[in-house]
Structure formats: C-alpha cells, structure tokens
KEMAR-419074 format. One record per residue: residue number from 1; z, x, y of N, C-alpha, C in turn; residue in three letters. Coordinates in pm, whole numbers, plus 50000, padded with zeros to 5 digits. Layout:
// residues N
n: NUM n.z: Z n.x: X n.y: Y ca.z: Z ca.x: X ca.y: Y c.z: Z c.x: X c.y: Y res: ALA
...
//
This chain:
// residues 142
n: 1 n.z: 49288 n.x: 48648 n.y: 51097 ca.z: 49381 ca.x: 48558 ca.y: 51030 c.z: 49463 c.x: 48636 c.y: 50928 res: UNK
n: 2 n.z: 49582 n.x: 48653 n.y: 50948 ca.z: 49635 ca.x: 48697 ca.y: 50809 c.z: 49664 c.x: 48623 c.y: 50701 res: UNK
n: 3 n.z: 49741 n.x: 48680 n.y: 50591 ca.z: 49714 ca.x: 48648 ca.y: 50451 c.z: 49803 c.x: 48525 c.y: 50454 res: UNK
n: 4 n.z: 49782 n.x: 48395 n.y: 50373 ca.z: 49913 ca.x: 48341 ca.y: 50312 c.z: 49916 c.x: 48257 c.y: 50216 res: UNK
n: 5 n.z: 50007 n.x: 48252 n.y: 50160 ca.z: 50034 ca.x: 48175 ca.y: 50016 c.z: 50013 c.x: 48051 c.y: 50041 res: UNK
n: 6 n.z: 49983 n.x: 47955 n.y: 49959 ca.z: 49914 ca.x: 47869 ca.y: 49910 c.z: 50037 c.x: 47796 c.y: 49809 res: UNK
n: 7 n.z: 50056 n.x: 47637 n.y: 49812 ca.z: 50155 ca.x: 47609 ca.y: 49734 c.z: 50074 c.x: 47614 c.y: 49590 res: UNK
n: 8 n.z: 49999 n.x: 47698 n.y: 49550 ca.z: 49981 ca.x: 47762 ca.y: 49372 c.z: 50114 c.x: 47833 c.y: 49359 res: UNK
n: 9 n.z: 50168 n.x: 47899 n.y: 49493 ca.z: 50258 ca.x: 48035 ca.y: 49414 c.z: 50333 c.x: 47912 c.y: 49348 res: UNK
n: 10 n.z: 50416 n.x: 48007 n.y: 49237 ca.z: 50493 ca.x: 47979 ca.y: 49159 c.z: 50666 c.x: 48045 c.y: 49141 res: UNK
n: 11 n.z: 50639 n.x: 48128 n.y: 49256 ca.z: 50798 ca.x: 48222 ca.y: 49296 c.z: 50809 c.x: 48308 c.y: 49178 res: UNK
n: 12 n.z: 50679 n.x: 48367 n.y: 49153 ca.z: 50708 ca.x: 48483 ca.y: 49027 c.z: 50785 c.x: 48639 c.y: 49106 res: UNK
n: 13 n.z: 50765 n.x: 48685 n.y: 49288 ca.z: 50851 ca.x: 48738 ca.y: 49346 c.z: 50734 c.x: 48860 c.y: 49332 res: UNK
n: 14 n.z: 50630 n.x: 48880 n.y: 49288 ca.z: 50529 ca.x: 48997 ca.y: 49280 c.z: 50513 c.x: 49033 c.y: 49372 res: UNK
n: 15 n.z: 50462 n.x: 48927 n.y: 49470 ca.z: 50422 ca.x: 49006 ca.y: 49646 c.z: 50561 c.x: 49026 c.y: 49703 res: UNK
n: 16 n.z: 50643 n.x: 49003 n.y: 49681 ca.z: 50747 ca.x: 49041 ca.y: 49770 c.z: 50820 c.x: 49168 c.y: 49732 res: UNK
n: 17 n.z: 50772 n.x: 49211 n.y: 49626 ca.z: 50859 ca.x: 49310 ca.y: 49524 c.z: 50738 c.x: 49413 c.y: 49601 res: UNK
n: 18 n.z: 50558 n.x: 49397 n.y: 49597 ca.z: 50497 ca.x: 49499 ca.y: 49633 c.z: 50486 c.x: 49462 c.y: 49743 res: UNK
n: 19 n.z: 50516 n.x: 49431 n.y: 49846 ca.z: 50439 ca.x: 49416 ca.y: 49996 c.z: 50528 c.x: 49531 c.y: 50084 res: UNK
n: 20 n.z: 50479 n.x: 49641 n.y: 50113 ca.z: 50504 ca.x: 49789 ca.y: 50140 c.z: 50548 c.x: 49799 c.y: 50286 res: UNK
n: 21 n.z: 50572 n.x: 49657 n.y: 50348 ca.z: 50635 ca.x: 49610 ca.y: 50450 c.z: 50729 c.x: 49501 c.y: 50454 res: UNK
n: 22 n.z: 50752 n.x: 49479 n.y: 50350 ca.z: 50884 ca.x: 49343 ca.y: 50323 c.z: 50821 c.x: 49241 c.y: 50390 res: UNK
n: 23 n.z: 50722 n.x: 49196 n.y: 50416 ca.z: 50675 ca.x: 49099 ca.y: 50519 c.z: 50705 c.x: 48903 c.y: 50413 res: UNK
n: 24 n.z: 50708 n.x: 48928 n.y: 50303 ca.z: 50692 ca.x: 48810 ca.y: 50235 c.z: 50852 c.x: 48815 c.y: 50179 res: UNK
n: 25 n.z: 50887 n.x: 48652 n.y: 50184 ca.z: 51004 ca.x: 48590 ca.y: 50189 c.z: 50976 c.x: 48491 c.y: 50054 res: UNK
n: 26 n.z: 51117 n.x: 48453 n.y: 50003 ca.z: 51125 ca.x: 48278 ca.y: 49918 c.z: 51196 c.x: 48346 c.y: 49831 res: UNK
n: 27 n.z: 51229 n.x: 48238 n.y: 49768 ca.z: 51310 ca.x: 48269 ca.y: 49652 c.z: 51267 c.x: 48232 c.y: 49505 res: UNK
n: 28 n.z: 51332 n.x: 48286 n.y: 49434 ca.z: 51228 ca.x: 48265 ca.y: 49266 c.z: 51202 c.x: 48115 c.y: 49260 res: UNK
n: 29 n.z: 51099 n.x: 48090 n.y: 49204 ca.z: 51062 ca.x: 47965 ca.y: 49172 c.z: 51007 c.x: 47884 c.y: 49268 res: UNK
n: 30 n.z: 50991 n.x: 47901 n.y: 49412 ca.z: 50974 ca.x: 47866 ca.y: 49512 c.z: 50870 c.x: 47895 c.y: 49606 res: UNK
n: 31 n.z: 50781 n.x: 47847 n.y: 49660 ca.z: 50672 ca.x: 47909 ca.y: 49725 c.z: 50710 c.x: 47981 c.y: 49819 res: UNK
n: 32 n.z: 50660 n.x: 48133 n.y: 49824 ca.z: 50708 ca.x: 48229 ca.y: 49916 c.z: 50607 c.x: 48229 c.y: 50064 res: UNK
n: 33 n.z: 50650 n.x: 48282 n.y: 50177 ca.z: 50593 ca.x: 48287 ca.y: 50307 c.z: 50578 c.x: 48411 c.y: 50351 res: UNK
n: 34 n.z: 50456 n.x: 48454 n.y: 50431 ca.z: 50416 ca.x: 48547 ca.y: 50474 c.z: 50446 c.x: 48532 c.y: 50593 res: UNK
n: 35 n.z: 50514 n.x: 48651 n.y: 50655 ca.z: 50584 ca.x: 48716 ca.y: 50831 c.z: 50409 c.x: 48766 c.y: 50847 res: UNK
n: 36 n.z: 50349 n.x: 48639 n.y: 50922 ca.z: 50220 ca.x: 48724 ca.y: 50971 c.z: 50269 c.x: 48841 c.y: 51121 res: UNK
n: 37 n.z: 50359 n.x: 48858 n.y: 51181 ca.z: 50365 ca.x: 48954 ca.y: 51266 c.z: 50399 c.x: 49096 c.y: 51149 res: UNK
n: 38 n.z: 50486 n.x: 49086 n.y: 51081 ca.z: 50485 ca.x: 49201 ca.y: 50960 c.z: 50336 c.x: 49245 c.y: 50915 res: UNK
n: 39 n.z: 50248 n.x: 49091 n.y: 50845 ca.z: 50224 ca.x: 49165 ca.y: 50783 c.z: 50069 c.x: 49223 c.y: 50777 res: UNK
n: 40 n.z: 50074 n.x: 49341 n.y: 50755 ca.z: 49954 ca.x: 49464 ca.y: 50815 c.z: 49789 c.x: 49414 c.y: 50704 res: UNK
n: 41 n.z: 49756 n.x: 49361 n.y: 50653 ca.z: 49677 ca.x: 49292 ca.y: 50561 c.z: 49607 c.x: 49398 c.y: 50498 res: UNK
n: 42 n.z: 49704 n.x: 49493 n.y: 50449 ca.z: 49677 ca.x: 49514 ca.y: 50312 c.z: 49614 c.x: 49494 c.y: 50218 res: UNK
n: 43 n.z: 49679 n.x: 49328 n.y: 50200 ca.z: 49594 ca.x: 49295 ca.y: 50021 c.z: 49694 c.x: 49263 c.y: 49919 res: UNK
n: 44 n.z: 49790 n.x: 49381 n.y: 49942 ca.z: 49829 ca.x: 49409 ca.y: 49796 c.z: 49815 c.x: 49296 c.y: 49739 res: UNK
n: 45 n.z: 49982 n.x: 49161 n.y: 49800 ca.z: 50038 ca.x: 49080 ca.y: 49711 c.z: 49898 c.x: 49033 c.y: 49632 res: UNK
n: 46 n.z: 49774 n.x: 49016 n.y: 49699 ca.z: 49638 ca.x: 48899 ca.y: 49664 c.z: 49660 c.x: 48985 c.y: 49525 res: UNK
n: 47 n.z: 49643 n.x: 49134 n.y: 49510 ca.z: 49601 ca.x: 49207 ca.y: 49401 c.z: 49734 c.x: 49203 c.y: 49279 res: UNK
n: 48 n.z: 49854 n.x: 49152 n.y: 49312 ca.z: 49923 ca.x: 49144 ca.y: 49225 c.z: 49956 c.x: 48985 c.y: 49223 res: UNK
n: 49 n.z: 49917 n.x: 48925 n.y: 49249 ca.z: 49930 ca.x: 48755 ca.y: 49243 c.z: 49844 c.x: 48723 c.y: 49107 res: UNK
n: 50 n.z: 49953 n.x: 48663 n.y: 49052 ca.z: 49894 ca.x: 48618 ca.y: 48850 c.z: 49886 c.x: 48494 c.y: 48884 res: UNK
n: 51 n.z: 49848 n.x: 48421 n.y: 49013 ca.z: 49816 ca.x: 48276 ca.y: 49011 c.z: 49716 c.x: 48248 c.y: 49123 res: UNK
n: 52 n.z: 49672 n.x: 48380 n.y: 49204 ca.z: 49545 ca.x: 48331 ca.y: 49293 c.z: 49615 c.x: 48268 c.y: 49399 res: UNK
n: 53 n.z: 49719 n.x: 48220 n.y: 49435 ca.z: 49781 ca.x: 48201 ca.y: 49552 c.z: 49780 c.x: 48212 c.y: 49704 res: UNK
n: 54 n.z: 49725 n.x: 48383 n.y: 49711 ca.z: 49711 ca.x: 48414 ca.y: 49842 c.z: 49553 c.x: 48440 c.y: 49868 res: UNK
n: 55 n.z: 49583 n.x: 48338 n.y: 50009 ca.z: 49444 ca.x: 48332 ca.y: 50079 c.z: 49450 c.x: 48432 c.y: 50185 res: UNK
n: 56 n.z: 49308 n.x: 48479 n.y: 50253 ca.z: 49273 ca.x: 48559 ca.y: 50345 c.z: 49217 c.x: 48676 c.y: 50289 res: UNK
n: 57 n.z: 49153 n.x: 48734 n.y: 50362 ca.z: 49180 ca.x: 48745 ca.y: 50573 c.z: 49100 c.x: 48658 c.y: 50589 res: UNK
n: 58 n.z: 48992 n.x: 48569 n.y: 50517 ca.z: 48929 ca.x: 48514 ca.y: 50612 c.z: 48961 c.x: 48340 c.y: 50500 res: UNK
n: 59 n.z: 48972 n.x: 48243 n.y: 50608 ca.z: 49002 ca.x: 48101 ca.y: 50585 c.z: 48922 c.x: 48074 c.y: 50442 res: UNK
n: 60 n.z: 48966 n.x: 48065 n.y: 50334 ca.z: 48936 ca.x: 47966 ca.y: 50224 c.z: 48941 c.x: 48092 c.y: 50076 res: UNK
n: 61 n.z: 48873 n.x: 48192 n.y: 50137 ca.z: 48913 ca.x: 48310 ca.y: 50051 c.z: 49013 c.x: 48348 c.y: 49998 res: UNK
n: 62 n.z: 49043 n.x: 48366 n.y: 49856 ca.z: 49127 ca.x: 48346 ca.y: 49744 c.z: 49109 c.x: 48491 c.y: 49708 res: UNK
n: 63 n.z: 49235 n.x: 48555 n.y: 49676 ca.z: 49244 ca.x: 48685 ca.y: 49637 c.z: 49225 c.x: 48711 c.y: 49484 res: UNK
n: 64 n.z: 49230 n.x: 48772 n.y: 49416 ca.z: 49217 ca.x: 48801 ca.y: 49255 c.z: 49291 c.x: 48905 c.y: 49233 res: UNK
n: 65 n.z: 49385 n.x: 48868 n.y: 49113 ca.z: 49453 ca.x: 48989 ca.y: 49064 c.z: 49363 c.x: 49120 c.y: 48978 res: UNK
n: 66 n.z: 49427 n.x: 49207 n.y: 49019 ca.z: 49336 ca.x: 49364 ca.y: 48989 c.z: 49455 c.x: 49464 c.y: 48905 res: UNK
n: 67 n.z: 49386 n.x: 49480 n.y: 48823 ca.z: 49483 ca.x: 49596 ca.y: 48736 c.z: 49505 c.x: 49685 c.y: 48820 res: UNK
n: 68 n.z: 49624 n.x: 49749 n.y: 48802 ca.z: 49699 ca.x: 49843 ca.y: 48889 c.z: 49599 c.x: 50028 c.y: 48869 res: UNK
n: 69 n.z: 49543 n.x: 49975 n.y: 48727 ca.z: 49447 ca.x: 50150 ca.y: 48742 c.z: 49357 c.x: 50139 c.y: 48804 res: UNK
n: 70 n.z: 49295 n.x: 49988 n.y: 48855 ca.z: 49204 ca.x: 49993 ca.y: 48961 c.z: 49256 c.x: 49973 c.y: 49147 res: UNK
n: 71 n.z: 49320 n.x: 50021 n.y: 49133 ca.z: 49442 ca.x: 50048 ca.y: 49290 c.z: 49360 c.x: 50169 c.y: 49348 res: UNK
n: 72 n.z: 49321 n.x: 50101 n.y: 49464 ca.z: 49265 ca.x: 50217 ca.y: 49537 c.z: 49437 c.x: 50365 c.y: 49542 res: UNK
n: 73 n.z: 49375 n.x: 50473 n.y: 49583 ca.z: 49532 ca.x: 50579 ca.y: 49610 c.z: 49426 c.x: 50630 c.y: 49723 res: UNK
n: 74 n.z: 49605 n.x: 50703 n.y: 49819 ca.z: 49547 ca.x: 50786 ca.y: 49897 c.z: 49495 c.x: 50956 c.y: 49805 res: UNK
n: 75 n.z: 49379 n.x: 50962 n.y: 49875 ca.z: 49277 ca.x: 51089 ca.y: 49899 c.z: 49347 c.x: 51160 c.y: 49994 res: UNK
n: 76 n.z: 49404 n.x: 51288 n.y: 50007 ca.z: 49434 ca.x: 51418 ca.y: 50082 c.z: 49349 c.x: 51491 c.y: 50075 res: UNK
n: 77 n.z: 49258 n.x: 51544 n.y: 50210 ca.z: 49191 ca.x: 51637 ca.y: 50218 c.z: 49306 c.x: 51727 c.y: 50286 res: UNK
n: 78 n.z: 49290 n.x: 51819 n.y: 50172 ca.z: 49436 ca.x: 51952 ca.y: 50233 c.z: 49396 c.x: 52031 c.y: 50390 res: UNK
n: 79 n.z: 49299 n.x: 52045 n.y: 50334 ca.z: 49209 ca.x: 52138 ca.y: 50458 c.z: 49201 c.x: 52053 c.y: 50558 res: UNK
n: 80 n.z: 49214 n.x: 51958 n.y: 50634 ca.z: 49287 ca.x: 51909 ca.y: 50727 c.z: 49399 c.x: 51842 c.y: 50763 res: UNK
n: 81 n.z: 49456 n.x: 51850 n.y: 50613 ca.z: 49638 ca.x: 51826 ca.y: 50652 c.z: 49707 c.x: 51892 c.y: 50698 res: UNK
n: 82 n.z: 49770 n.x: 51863 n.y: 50820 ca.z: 49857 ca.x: 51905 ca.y: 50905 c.z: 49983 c.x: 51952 c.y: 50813 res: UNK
n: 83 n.z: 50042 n.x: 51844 n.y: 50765 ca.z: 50188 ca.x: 51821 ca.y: 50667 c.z: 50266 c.x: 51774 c.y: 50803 res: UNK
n: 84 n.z: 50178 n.x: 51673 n.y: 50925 ca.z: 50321 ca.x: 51625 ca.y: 51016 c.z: 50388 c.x: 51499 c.y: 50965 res: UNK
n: 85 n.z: 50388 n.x: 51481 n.y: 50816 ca.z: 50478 ca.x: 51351 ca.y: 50818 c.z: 50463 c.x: 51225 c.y: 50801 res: UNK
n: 86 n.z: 50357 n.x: 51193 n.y: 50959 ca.z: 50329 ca.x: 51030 ca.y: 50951 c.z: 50282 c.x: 50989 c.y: 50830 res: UNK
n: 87 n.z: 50221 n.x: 51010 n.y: 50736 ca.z: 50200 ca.x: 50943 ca.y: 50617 c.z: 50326 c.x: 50934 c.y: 50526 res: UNK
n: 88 n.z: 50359 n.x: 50960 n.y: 50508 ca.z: 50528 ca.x: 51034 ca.y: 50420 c.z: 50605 c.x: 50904 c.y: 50507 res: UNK
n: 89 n.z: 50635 n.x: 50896 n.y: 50651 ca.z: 50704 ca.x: 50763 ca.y: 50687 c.z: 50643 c.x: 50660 c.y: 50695 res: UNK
n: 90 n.z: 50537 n.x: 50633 n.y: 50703 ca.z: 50450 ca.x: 50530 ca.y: 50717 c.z: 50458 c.x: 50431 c.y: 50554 res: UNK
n: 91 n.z: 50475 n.x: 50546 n.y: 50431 ca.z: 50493 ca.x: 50523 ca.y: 50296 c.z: 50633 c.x: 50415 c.y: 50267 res: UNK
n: 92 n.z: 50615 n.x: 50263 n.y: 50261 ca.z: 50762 ca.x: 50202 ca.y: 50209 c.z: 50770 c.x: 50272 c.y: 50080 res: UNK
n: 93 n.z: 50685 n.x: 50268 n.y: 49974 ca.z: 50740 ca.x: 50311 ca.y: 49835 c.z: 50760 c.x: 50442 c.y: 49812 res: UNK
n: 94 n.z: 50759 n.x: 50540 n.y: 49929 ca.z: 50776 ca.x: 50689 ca.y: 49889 c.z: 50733 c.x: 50777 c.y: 49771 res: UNK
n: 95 n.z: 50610 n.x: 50735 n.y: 49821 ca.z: 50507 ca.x: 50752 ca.y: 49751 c.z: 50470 c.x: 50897 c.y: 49769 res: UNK
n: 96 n.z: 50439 n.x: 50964 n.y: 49896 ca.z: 50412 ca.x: 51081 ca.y: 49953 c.z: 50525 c.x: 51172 c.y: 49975 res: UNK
n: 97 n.z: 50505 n.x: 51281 n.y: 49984 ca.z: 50606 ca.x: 51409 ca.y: 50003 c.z: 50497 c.x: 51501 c.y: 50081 res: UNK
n: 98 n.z: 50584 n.x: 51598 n.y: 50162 ca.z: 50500 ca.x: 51728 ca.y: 50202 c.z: 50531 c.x: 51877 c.y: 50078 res: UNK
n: 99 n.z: 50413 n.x: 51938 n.y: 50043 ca.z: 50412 ca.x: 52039 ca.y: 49927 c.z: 50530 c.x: 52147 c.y: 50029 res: UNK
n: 100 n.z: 50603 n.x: 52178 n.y: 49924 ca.z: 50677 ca.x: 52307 ca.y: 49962 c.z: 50599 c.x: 52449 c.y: 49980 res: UNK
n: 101 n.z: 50597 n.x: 52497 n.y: 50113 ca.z: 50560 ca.x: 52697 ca.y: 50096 c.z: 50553 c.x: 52725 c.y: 49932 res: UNK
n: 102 n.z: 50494 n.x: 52809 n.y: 49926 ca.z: 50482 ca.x: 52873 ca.y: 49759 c.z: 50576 c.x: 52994 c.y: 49793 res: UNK
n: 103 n.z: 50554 n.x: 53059 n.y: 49912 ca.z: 50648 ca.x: 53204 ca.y: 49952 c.z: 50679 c.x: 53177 c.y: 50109 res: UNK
n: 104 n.z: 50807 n.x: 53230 n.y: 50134 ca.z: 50818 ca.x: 53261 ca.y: 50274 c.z: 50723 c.x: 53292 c.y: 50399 res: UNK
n: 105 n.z: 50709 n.x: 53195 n.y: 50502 ca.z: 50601 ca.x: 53206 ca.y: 50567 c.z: 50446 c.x: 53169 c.y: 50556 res: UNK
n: 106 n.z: 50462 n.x: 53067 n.y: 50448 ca.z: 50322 ca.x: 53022 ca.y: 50390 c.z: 50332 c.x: 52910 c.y: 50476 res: UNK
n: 107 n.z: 50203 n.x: 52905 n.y: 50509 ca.z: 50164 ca.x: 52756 ca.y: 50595 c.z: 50058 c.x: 52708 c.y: 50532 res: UNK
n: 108 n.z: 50035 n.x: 52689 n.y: 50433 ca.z: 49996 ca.x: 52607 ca.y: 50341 c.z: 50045 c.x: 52471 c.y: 50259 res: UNK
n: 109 n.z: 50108 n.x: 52451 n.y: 50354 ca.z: 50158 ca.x: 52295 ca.y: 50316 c.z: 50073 c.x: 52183 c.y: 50336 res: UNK
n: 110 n.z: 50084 n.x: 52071 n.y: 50326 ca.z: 50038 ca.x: 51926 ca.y: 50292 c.z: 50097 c.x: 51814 c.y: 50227 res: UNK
n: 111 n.z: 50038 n.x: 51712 n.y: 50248 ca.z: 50094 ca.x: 51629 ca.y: 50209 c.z: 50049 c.x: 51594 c.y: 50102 res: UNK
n: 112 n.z: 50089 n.x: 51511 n.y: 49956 ca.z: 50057 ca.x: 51506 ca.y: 49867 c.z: 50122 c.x: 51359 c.y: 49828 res: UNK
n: 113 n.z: 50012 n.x: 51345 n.y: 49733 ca.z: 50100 ca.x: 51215 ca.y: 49628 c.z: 50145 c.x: 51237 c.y: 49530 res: UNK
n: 114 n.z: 50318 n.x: 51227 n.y: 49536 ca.z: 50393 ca.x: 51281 ca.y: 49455 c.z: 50434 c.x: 51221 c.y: 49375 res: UNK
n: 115 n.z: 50428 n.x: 51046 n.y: 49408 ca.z: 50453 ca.x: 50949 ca.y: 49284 c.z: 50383 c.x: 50876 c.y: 49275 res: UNK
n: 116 n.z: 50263 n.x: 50861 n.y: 49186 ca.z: 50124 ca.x: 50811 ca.y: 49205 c.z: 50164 c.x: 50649 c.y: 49144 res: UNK
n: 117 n.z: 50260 n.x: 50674 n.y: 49016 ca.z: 50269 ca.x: 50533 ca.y: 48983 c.z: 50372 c.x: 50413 c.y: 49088 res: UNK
n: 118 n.z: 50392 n.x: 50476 n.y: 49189 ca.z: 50492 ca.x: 50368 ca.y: 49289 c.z: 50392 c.x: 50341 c.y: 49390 res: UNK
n: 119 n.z: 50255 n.x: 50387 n.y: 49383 ca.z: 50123 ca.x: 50382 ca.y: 49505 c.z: 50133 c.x: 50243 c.y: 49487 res: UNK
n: 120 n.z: 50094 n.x: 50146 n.y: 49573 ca.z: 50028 ca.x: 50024 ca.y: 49564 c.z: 49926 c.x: 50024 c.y: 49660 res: UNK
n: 121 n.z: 49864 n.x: 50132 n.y: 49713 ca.z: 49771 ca.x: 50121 ca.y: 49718 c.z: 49718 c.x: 50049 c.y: 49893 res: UNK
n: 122 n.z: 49828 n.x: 50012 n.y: 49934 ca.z: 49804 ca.x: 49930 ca.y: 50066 c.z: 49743 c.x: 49988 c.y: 50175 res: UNK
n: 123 n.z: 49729 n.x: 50128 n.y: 50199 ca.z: 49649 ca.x: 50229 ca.y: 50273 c.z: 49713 c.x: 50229 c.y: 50418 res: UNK
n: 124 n.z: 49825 n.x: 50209 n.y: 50442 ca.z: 49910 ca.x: 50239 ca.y: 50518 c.z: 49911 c.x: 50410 c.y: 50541 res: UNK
n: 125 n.z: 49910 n.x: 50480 n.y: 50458 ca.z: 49946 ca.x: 50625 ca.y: 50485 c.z: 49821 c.x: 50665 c.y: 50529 res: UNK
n: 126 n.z: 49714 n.x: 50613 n.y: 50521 ca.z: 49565 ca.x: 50660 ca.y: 50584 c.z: 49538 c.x: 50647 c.y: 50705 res: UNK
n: 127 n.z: 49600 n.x: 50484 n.y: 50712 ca.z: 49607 ca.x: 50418 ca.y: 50853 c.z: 49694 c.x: 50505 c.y: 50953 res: UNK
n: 128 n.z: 49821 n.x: 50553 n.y: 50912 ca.z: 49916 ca.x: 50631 ca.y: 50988 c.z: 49862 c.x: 50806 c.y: 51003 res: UNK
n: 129 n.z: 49779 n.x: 50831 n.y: 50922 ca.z: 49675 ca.x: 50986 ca.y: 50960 c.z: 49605 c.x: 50978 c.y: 51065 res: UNK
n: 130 n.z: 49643 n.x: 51059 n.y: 51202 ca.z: 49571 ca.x: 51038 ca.y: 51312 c.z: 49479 c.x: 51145 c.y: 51371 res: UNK
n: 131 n.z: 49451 n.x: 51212 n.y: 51201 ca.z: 49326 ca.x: 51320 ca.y: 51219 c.z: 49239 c.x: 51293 c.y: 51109 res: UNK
n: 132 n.z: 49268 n.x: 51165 n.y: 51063 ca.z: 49121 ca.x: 51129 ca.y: 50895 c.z: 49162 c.x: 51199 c.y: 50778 res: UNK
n: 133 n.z: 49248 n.x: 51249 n.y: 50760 ca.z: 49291 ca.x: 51359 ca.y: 50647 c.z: 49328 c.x: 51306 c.y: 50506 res: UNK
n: 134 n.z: 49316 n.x: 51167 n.y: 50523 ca.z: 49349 ca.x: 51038 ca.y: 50383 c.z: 49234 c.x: 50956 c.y: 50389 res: UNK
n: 135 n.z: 49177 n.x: 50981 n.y: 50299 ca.z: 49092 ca.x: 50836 ca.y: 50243 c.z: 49154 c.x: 50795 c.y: 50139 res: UNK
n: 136 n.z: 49094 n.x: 50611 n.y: 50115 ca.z: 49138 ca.x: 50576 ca.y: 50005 c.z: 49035 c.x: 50546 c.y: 49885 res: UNK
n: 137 n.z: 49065 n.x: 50579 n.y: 49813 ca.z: 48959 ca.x: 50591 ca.y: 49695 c.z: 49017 c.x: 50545 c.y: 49567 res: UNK
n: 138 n.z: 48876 n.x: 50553 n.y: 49450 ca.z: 48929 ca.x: 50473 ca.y: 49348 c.z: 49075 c.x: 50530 c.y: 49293 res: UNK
n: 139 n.z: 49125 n.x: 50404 n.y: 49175 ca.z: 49249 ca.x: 50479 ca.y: 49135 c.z: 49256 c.x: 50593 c.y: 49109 res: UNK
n: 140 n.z: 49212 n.x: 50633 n.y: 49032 ca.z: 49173 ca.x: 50769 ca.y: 48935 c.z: 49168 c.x: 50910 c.y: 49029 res: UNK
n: 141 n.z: 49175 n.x: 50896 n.y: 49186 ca.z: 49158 ca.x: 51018 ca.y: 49271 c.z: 49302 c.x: 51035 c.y: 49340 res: UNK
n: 142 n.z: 49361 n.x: 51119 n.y: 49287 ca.z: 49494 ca.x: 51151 ca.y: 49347 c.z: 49451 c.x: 51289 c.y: 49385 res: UNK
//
C-alpha cells in the first residue's frame, strides 16, 4: 500500500517541497495527494509532516515527524565504489557528487555526499547502488 495523506494535512507544502520524486500534489492550505505510481515509499513526507497526516505503508499507521539530525544519510563504502553515477542520478536533491582524481590517472574516485544538509534521507541512492556500496545509517554517518 503506499503512503497517503489524510484530510489532517493542513497544506503546510512540507512533503511536497521534500518528496525526492515530486510525487505529492495540492496547493497551500489544501489537502495534498500522493501519485502512488511516483511514489517510491520512502517516508520522507511522514518524517517531515508537523500534523501526522500521512498514513502507511501499512493501513491505519500514522507517520511521526523526526528531526532532520535524526535522518538516516547515505553510508559510502569507497572500497566498493565504482564512481558509475547511478546514485548521483538517482539523487532529486543533488545531494551526491563523484570525488575528483587527486592527480592524473588516479582511479580513486567515488562517490560521496557532498551536500549532507539537502539529504532527506529517502535512500533512493542506495536503492539505485547495484553492487551494496550505500547503506543508510544514522544521521551523524556521512
């Protein structure tokens, strides 16, 4: 079942501002709607909802808002990062970058989190690692 709002929302525009797939619609003041084919169930909006609004994944379950320092982030294990990317596009908030060579001919690249405070945390870039090379872990592990 995916996630959806509940006439509590109040059109404060939080999940639609973080949902790292545009999947949620409405306009201020107005109860907003979830694109369940969009949307990948994440979480986020539940974790930024200041009114308990969004239900799921499972029928009757009510999400709770969570301080943003407790946001899971992606984990890079370098030593099996490739640096091919899919996490870096998979990222709506561009969040990830690949590290630049230090010198000519270094293949020591990876991917990294380069803007930790635009993370929300939705684990999309882990999901899009198709060798395990991202976990997501507490905030505090960049």
């Amino acid at each position: 079942m995916p996630y959806q709002i509940t006439q509590d929302c109040i059109g404060c525009t939080l999940c639609a501002k973080n949902c790292p797939v545009g999947a949620i619609s409405g306009a201020v003041k107005q109860v907003h709607t979830i694109d369940p084919v969009r949307c990948t169930q994440c979480g986020v909006c539940g974790r930024v909802c200041p009114r308990g609004a969004i239900e799921g994944p499972l029928p009757g379950l009510r999400s709770q808002k969570v301080p943003k320092e407790q946001w899971l982030k992606p984990h890079i294990d370098t030593g099996l990062c490739t640096a091919c990317s899919m996490c870096v596009l998979a990222c709506g908030f561009h969040c990830l970058s690949i590290s630049l060579p230090k010198e000519k001919g270094d293949l020591e690249v990876f991917a990294q989190l380069s803007e930790p405070d635009k993370c929300v945390g939705c684990g999309l870039c882990a999901k899009a690692c198709g060798i395990g090379a991202i976990t997501m872990e507490g905030g505090d592990a960049v």
